[in-house]
VOMARLUM-591558 format. One record per atom (N, C-alpha, C): residue in one letter; x, y, z. Coordinates in steps of 0.001 Angstrom, whole numbers, plus 524288, in hexadecimal, padded with zeros to 5 digits. Example, Ala and Ser with C-alpha at 12.3 -4.5 7.8 and 13.67 -1.06 7.14 Angstrom:
2
A833867E9C681E78
A8300C7EE6C81E78
A833907F31C81E78
S832327F73681BA8
S835667FBDC81BE4
S832648001E81EBE
# end
This chain:
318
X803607FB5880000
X800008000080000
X8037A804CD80000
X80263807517FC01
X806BA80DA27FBB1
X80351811147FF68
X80882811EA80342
X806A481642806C5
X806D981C5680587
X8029F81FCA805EE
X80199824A78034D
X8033D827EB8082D
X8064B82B35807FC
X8080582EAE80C3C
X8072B8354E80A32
X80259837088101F
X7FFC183AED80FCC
X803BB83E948136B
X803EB842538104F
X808098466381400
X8045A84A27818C8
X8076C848AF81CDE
X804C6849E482186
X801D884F40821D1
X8025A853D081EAC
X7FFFB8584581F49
X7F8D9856F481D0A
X7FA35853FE81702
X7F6718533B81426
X7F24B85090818F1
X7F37284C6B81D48
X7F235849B781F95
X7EF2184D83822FC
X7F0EF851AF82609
X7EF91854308291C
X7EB9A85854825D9
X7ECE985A25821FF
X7E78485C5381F70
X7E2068590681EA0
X7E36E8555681D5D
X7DEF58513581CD0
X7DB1C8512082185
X7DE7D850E282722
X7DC8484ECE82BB0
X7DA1A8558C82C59
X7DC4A85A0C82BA5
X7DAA485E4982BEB
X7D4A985E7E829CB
X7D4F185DBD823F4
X7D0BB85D7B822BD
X7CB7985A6482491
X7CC63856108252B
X7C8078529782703
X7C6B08548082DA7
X7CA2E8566782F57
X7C7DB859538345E
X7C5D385C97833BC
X7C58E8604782EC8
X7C4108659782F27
X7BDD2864A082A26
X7BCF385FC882858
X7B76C85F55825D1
X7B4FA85EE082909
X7B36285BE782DB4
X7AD4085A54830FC
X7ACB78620D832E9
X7AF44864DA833ED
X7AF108697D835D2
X7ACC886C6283035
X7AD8B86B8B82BE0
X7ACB486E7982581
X7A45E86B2F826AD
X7A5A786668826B0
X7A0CF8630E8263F
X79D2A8666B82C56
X79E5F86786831A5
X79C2A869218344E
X79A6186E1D832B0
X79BE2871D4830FD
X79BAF8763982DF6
X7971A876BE82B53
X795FA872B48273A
X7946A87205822C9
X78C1E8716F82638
X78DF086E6F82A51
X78ABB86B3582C74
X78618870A88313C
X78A8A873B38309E
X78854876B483563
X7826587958834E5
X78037878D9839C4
X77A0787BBE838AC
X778F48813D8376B
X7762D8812A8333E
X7758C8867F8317C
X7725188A9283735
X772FF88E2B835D7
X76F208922083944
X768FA8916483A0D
X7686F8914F83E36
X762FE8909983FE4
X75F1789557842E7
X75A8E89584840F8
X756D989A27843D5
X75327894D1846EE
X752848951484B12
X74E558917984EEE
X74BA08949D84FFA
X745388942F84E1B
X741F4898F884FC1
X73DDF895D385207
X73B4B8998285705
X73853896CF8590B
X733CF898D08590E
X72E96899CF85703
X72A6589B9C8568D
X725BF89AAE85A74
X7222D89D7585A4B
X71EB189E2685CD1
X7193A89E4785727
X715E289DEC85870
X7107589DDA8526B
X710AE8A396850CD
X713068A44684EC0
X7140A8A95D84D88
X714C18AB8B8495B
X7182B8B1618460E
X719358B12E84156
X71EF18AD5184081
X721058AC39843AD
X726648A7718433F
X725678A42C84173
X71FBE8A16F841D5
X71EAF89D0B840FB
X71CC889E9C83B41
X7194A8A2B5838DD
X7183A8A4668347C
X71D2A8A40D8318C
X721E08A67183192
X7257A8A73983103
X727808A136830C0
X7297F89D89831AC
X729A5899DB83301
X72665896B982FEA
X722EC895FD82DD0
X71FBB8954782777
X720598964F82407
X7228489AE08241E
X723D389ED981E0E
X728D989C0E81C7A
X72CCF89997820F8
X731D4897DB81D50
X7366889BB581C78
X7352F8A0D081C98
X7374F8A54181A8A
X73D0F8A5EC81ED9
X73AEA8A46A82360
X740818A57C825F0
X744E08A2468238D
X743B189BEA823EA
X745E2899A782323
X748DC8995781CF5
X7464889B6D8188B
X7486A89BB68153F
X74BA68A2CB8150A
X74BF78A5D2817E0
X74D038A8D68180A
X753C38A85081A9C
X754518A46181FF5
X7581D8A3318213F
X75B9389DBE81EDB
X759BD89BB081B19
X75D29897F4817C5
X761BD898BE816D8
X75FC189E05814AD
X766168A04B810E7
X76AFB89FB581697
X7699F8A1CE81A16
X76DF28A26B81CA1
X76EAB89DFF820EC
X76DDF8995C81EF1
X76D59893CC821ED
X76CB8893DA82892
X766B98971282729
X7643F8974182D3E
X75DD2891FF82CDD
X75D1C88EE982FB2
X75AE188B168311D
X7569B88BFF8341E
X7514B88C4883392
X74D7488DA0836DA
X74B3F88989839BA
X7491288B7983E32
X748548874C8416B
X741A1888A1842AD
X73EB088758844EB
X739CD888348471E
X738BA885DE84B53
X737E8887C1850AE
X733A68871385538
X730518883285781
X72CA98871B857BD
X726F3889B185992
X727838881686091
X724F988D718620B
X724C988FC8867EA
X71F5B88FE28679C
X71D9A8909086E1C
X71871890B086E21
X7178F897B38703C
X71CAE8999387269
X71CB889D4087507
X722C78A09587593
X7222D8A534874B1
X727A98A8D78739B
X72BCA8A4BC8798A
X72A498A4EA87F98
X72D9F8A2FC88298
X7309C89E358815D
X72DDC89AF188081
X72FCB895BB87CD1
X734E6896AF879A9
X7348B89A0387545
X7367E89A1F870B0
X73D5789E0787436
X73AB189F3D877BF
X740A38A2B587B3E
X7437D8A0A387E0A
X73FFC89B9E87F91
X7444C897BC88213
X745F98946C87F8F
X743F18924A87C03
X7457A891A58755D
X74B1A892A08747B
X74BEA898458742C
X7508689BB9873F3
X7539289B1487647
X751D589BAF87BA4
X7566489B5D8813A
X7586B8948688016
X75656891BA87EA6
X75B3388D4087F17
X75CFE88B5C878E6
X75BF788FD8876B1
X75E638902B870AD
X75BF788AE986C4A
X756D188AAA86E15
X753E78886486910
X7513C889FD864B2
X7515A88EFC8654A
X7505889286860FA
X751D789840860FC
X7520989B2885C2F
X756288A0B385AD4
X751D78A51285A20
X74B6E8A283859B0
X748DA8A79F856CA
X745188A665859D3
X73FB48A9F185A3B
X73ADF8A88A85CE3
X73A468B04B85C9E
X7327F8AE0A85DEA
X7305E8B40F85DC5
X72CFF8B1AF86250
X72CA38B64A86682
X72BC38B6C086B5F
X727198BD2786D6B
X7272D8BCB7870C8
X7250E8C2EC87193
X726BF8C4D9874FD
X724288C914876E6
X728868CD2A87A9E
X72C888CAE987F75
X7289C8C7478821D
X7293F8C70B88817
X72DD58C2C288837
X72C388BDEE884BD
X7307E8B9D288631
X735338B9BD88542
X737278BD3388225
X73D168BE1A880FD
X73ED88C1458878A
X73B358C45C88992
X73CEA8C5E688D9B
X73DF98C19588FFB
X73BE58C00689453
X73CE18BA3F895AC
X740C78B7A6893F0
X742A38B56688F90
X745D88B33888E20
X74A7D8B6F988F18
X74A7C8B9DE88F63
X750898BD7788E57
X751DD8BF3B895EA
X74B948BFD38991E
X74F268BD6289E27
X74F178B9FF89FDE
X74EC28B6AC89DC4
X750008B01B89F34
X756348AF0989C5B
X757F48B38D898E9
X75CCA8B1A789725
X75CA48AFF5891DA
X759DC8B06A88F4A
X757698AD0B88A0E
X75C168B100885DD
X760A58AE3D88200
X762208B26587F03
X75ED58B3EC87A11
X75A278B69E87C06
X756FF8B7B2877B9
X759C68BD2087382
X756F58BD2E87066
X75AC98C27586DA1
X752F68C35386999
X751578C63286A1D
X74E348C91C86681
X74F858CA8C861D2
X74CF58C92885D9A
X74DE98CB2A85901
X74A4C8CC058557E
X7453E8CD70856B3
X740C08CF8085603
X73D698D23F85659
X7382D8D41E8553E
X734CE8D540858A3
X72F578D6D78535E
X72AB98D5B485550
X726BD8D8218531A
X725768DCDE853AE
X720EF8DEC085205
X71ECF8E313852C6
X71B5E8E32085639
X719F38E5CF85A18
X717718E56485E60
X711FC8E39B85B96
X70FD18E06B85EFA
X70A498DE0E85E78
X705F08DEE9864C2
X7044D8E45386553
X701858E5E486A5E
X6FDF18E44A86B04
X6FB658E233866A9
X6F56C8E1918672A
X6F50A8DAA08651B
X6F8B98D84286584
X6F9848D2DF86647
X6F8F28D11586BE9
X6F8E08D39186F84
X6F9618D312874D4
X6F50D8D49187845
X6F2088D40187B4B
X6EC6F8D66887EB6
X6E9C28D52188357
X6E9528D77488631
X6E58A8D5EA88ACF
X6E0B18D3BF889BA
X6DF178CFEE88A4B
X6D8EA8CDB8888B8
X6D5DB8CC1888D6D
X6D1348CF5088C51
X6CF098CC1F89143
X6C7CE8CACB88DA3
X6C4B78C6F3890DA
X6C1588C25A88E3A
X6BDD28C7D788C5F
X6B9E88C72388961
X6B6148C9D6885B4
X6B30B8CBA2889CB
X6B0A08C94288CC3
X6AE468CD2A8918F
X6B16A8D05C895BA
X6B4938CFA289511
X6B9CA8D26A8997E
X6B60E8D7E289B05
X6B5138D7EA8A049
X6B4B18DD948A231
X6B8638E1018A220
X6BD868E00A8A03E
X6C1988E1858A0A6
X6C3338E48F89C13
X6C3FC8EAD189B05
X6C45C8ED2F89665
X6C8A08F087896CC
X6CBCE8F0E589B1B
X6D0258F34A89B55
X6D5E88F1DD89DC7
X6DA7D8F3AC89B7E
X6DDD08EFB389EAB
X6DE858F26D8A5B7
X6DC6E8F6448A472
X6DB978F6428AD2B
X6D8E28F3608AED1
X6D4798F0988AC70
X6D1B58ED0D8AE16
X6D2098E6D08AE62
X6D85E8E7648AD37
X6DB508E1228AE73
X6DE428E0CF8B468
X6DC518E5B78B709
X6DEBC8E6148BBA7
X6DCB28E1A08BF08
X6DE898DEFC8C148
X6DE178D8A98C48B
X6DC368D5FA8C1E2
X6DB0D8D7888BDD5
X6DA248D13E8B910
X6DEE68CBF58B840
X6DB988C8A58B745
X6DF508C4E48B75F
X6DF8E8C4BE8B06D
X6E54F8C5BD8AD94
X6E6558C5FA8AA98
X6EABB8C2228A978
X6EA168BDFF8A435
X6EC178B99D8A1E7
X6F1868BC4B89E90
X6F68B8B8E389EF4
X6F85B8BD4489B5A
X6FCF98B76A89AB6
X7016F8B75B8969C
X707AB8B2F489652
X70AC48B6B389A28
X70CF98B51289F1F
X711038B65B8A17B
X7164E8B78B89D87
X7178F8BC9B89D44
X71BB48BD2489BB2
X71C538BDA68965E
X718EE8BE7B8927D
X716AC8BF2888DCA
X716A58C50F88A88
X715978C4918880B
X715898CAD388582
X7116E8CCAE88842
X70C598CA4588864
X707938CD9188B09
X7091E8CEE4890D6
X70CCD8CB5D89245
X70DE48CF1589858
X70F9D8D2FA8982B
X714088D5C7895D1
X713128DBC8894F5
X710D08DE7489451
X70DCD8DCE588FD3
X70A278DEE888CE9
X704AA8E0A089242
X703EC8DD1889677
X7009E8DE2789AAA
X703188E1D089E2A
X708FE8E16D89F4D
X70AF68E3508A248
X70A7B8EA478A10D
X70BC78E98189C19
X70B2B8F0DA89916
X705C18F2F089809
X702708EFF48966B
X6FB708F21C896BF
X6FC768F49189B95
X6FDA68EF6E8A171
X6FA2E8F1A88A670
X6FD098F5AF8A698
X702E58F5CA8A518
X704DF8FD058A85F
X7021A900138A4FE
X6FF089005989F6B
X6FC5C9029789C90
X6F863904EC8A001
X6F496901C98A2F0
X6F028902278A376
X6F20D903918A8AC
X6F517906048ABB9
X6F686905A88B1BC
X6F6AA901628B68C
X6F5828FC6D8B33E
X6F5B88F8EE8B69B
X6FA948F6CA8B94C
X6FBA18F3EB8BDAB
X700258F1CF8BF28
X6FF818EAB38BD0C
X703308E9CB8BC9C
X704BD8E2B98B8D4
X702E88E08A8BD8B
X702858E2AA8C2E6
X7008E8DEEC8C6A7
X6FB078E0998C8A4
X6F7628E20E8C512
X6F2B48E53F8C2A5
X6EF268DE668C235
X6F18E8DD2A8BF1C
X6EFAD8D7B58BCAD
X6F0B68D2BC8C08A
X6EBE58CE8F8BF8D
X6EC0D8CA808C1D5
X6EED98C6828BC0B
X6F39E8C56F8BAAF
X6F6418C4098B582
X6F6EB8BD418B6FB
X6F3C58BB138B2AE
X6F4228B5768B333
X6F6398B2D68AE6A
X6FB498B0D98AE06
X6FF498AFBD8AB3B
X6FD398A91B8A738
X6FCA08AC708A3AE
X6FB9A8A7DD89FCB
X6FCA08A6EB89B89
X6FDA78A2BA89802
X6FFFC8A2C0893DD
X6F9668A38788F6E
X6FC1A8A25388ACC
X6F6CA8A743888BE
X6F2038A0D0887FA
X6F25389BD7887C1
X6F06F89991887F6
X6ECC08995A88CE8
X6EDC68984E89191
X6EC58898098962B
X6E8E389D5B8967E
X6EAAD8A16A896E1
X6E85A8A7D38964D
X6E3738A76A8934F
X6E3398A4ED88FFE
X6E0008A3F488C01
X6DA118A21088EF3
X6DA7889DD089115
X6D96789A32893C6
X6D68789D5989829
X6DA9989F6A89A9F
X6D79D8A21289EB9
X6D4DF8A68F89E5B
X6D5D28A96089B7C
X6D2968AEF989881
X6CCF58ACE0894AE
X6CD478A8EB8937C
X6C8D68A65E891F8
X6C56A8A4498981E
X6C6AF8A21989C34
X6C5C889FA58A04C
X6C2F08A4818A29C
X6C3108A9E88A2F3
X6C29E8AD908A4DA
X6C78D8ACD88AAAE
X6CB218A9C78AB0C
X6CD648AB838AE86
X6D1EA8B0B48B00D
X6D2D18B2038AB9B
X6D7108B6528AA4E
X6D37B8BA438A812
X6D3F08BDFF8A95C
X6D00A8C4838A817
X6D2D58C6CF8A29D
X6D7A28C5C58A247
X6D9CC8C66789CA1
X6DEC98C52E89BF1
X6DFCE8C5C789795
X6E4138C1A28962B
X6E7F98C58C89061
X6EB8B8C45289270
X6F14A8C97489066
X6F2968C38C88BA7
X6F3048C4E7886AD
X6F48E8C154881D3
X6F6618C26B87ED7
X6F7448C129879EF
X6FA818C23387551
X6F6858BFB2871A0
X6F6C88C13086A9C
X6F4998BE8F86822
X6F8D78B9228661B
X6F6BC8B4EA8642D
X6F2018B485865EF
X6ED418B2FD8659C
X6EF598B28C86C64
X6ECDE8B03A86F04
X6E74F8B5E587009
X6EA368BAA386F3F
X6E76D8BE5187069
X6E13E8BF2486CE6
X6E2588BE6886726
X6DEEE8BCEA86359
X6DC008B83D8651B
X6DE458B472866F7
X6DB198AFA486706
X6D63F8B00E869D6
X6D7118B39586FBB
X6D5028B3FD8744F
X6CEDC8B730873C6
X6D1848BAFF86EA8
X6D05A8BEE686C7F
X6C9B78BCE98695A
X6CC0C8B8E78656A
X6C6478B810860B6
X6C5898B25D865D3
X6C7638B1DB867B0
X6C4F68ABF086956
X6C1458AA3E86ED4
X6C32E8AEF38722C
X6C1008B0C7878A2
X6BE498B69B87744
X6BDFD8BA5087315
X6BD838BEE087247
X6C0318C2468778C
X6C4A48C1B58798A
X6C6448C3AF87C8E
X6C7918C9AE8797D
X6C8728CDFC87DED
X6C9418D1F787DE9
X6CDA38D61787FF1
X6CF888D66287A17
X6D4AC8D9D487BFE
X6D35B8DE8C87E51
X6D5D38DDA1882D5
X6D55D8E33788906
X6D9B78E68B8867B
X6DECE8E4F788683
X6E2BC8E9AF883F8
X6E86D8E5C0881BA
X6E8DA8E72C87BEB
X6EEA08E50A87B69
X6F2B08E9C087B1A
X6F7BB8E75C87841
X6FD148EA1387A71
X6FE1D8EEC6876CB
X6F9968F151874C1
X6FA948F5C0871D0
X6FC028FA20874D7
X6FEFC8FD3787664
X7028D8FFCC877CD
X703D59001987C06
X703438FB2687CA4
X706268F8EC88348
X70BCE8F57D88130
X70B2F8F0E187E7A
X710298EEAA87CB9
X7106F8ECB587661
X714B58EABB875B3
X716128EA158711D
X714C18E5D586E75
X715398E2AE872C7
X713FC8DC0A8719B
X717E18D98486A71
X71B9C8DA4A86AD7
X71E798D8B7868AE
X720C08D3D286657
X720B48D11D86273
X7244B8CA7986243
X728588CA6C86222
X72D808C7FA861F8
X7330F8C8228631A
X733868C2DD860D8
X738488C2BA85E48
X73C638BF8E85B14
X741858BF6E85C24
X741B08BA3185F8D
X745AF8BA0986223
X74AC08B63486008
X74FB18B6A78624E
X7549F8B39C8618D
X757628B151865A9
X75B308B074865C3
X75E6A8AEF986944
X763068B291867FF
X766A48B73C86C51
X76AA58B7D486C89
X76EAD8B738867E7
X771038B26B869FC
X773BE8AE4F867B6
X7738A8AF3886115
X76D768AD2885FA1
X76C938ABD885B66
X76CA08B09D857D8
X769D08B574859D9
X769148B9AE8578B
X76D578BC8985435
X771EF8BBF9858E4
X776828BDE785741
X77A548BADC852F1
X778ED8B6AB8527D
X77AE18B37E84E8A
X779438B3A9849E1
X7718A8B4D18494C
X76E1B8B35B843DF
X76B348B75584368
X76FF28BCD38450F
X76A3E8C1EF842E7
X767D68C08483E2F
X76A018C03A83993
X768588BFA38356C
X763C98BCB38344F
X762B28B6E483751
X75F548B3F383717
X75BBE8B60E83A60
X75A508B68983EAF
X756508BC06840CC
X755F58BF6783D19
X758DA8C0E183A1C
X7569B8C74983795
X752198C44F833BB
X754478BF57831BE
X750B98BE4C82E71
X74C358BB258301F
X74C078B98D8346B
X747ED8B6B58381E
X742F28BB4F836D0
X746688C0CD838B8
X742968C4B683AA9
X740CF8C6838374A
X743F88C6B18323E
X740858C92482CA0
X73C738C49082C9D
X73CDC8C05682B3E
X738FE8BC6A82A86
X7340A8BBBB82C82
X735188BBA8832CD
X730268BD7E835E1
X72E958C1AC8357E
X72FBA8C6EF833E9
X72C7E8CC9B8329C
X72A038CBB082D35
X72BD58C918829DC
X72B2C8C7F682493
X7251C8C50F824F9
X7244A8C0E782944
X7200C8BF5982A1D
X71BA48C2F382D09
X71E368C6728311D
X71ABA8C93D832D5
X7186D8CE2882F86
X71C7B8D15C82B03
X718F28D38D82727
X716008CF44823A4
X7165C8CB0B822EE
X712118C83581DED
X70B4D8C99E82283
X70D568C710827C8
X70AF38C7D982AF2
X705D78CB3182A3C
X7082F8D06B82BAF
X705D88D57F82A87
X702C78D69B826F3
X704E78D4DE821F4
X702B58D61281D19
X6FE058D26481CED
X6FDD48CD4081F18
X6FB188C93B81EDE
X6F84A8C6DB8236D
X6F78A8CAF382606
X6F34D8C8C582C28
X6F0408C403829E5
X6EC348C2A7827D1
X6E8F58BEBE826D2
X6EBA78B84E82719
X6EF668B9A0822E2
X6F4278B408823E5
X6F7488B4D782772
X6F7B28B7E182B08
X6FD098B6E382E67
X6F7F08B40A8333A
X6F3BA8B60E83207
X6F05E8B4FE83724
X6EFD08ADBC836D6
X6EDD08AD148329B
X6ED2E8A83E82FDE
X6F1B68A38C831AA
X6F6558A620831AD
X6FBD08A0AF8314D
X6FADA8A186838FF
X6FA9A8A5F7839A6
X6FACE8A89984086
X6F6BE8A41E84370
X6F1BA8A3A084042
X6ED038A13484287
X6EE9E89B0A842F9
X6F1178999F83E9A
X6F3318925F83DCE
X6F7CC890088430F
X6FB768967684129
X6FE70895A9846AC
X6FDC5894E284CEA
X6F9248999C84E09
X6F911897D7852EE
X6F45089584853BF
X6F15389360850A1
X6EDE588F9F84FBD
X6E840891EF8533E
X6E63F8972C851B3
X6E3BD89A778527E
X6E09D89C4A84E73
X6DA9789CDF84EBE
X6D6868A04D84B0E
X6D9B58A39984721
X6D8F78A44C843AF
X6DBB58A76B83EC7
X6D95F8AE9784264
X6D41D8ACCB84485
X6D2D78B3DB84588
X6D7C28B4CF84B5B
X6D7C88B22B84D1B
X6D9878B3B9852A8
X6E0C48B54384F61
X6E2A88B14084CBE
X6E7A88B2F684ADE
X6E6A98B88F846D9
X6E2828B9DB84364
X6E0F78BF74841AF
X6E3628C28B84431
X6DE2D8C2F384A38
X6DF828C76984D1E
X6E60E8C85884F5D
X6E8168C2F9850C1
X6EC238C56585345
X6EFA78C71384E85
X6EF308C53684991
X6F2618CA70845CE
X6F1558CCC784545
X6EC458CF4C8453E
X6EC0A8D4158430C
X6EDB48D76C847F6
X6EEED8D76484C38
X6EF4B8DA01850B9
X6F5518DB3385094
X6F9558D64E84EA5
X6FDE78D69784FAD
X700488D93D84B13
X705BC8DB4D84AEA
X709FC8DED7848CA
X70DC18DB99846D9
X70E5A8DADA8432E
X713F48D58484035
X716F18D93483D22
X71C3C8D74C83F88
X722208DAD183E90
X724A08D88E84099
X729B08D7D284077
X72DAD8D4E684230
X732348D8208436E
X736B08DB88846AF
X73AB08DD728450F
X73E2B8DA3C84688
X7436A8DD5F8462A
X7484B8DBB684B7C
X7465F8DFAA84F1C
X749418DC498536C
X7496B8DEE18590C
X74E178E56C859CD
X74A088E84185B18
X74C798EC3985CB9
X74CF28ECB286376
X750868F07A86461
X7514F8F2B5869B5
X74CA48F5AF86C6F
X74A208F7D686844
X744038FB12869AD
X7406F8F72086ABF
X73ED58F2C5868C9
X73C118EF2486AA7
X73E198EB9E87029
X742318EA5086F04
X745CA8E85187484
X7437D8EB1F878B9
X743FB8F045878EC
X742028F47E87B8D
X73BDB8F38A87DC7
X7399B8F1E487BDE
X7341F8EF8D87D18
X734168E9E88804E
X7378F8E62387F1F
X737D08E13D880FE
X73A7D8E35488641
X73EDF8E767887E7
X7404F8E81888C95
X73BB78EA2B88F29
X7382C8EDA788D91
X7343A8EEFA891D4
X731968EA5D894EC
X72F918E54689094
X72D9E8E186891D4
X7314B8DF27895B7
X736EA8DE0289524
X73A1C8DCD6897AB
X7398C8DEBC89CF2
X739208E31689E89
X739CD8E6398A2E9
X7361D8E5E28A66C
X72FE18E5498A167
X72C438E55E8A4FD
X72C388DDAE8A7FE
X72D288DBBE8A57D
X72D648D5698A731
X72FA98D6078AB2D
X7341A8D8338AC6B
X736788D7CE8B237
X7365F8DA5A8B3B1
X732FD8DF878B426
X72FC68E07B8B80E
X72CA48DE918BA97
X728128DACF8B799
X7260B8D5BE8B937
X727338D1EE8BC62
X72CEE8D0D28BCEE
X7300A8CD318BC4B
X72E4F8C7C48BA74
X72DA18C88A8B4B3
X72C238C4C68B1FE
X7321F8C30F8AF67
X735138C55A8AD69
X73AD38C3EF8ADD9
X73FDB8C44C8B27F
X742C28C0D88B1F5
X744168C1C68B678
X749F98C55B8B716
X74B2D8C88E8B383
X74F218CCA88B27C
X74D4B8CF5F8AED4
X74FAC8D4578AE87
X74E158D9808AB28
X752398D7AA8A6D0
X74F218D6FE8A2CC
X753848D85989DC0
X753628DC2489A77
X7593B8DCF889639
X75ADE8DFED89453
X757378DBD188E37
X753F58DEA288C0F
X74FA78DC8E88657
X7555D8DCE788271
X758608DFF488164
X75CB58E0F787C52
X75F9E8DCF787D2B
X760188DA76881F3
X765E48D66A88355
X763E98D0A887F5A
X75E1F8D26487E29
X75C658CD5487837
X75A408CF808744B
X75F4B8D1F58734C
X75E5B8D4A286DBE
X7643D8D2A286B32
X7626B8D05F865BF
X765AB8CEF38636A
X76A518D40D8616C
X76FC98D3DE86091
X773038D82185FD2
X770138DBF5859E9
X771B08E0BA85A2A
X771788E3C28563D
X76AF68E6268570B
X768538E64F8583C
X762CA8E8F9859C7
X762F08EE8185A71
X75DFF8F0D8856F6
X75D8F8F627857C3
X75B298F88285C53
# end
């Protein structure tokens, strides 16, 4: 057998190389970019039909994901142990989450929706003014957007927050009992607010028209924000993109709205035609609104430290 003699450098390139392919092959292998969004029945989920995000983020080998929430808190703890990057929420629970430590980062926000929100009390209610909820026992979600939203009427109306007999319910249960006649009225959102509305003929006493903003929020993670502005920027065109077709098209947005939350086509009507669809980025002037809410919660001491609202704001904000 003729022996072939390999000169030792050639030898050591060889061994170079074959160490340095599974690292070329890991490379090759690696996971593209991912958006994990977690929804609520909402325009996300509209959005989320259309396809449009997802073919929108192809080009730049971003991967969409989908999870359905039943409720903004959910979708924040979601966040906090990093199972998802996106979700739309409303005013109150990002508070919460951010003093519990949550690295939330905001990168959203709607256009205020005031008259999405309302005090209702039953069709015979002797009750026609909000001074006249004084020792009423009033139904309301602990810690919710409508708790502000009660908290700012009563300083409206001169009342004190300890004015009210406040019985903490989620909007199912509330439901339940405001039908029962056990609760004198009941603080909601639509909606559930519409539902209560064509289905109990309940009666709006006063909503959040120039008491609060009642706002939606589109949230991130920290972390993530600072890594995939780009993919947020285009998250956020996408979802405004749906909320003007929206606009232009109340009848069908009510229609896909009614399938979703599996509600009367009239009761989903009313609550569009009531609500405001727009999408921006998050500014410092709106932030500015979430700290009041902030401030007023722990005054409450419904949180259990005062926070700084900007310390979850993603970098570069006006």
């Amino acid at each position: 057998m003729t022996s072939i003699s390999i000169p030792r450098r050639r030898l050591l390139q060889g061994a170079a190389t074959a160490i340095a392919l599974p690292s070329f092959a890991a490379l090759a292998q690696a996971p593209a970019r991912q958006l994990r969004i977690g929804n609520q029945k909402s325009s996300l989920s509209i959005l989320k039909g259309r396809g449009t995000l997802e073919k929108r983020l192809a080009p730049l080998g971003v991967a969409v994901k989908w999870t359905e929430f039943t409720a903004g808190p959910v979708q924040l703890e979601a966040l906090n142990v990093g199972s998802i990057d996106f979700g739309d929420v409303g005013e109150a629970p990002p508070i919460f989450a951010q003093a519990a430590g949550a690295p939330l980062a905001y990168v959203a926000t709607t256009l205020p929706r005031p008259q999405s929100e309302a005090v209702l009390v039953p069709k015979g209610s002797a009750i026609r003014t909000v001074a006249e909820l004084k020792g009423k026992k009033v139904a309301l979600n602990k810690g919710s957007n409508v708790h502000y939203f009660i908290v700012k009427l009563l300083e409206k109306h001169g009342l004190a927050y300890s004015d009210l007999n406040l019985v903490y319910l989620p909007p199912a249960d509330a439901r339940a009992a405001f039908e029962k006649g056990s609760v004198d009225a009941w603080v909601i959102w639509d909606p559930f607010l519409a539902a209560a509305e064509k289905s109990l003929e309940a009666r709006i006493l006063a909503d959040a028209t120039g008491v609060v903003g009642n706002r939606g929020y589109y949230f991130s993670s920290l972390g993530y924000a600072a890594k995939n502005a780009d993919v947020l920027a285009i998250a956020i065109e996408e979802i405004n993109k749906v909320d003007l077709w929206g606009t232009a098209n109340k009848n069908e947005l009510a229609a896909e709205l009614a399938a979703l939350w599996g509600l009367p086509k009239p009761v989903a009507d009313l609550s569009v035609a009531r609500a405001a669809y727009g999408t921006s980025p998050i500014s410092k002037a709106v932030l500015a609104e979430q700290q009041k809410i902030a401030d007023a919660f722990f005054d409450l001491k419904l949180i259990p430290r005062r926070i700084n609202v900007l310390e979850a704001a993603a970098a570069g904000i006006a």
